[in-house]
C-alpha positions, 0 to 999 in steps of 0.5 A, a space after each residue: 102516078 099522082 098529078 099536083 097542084 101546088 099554090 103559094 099565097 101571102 096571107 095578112 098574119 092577122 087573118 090565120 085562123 080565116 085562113 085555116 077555116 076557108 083552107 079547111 072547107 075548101 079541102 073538103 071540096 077538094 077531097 069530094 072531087 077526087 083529091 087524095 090529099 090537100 095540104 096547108 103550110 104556114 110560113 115559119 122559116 122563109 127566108 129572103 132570097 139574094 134574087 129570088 123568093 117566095 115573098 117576092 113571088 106572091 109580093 108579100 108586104 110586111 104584116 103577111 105570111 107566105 102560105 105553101 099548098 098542094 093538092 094531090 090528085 090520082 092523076 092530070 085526068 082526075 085533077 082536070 075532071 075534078 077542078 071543074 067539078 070544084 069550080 062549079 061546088 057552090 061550097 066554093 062560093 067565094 069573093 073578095 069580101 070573104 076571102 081572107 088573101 089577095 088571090 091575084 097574088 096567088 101563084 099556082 101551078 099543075 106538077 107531074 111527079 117525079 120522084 115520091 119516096 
């Protein structure tokens, strides 16, 4: 069964279409290492939380969007081979100067399935 990776990132509103255009190059990375599918979701409706949230999962300050990503992955096997591969892209050259987010406030994780209907 499939392997994803799933992120979640507040990003200035200010800096969407940034976001979108560094989202959309790093798919294709992605997608040359063996992903099956990458997907980008801009919050429109995330609520604040009684104890917990996305924004204060990321920290997300006022002026930020919480954005909600997975990647899909034929298997743990591909995902690892892959994610080296996407490490080493020179495509995925990027810093902090041109990086549209606070990636230290990302928050990431590997996830078997268990249910896809």
């Amino acid at each position: 069964m499939s392997y994803v990776d799933g992120f979640v990132v507040p990003v200035p509103a200010d800096k969407k279409e940034a976001y979108r255009a560094l989202a959309e190059k790093a798919a294709a990375v992605f997608k040359k290492h063996g992903a099956t599918r990458v997907v980008e979701c801009w919050g429109d409706d995330v609520p604040d939380g009684k104890i917990t949230d996305f924004k204060g999962a990321v920290k997300a300050q006022p002026g930020e969007v919480v954005v909600f990503s997975w990647i899909v992955w034929p298997s743990k096997e591909a995902r690892d081979e892959g994610n080296k591969k996407v490490m080493e892209d020179p495509l995925m050259n990027m810093d902090n100067e041109t990086t549209p987010f606070d990636a230290k406030r990302m928050i990431f994780g590997g996830f078997d399935v268990l249910l896809d209907v």
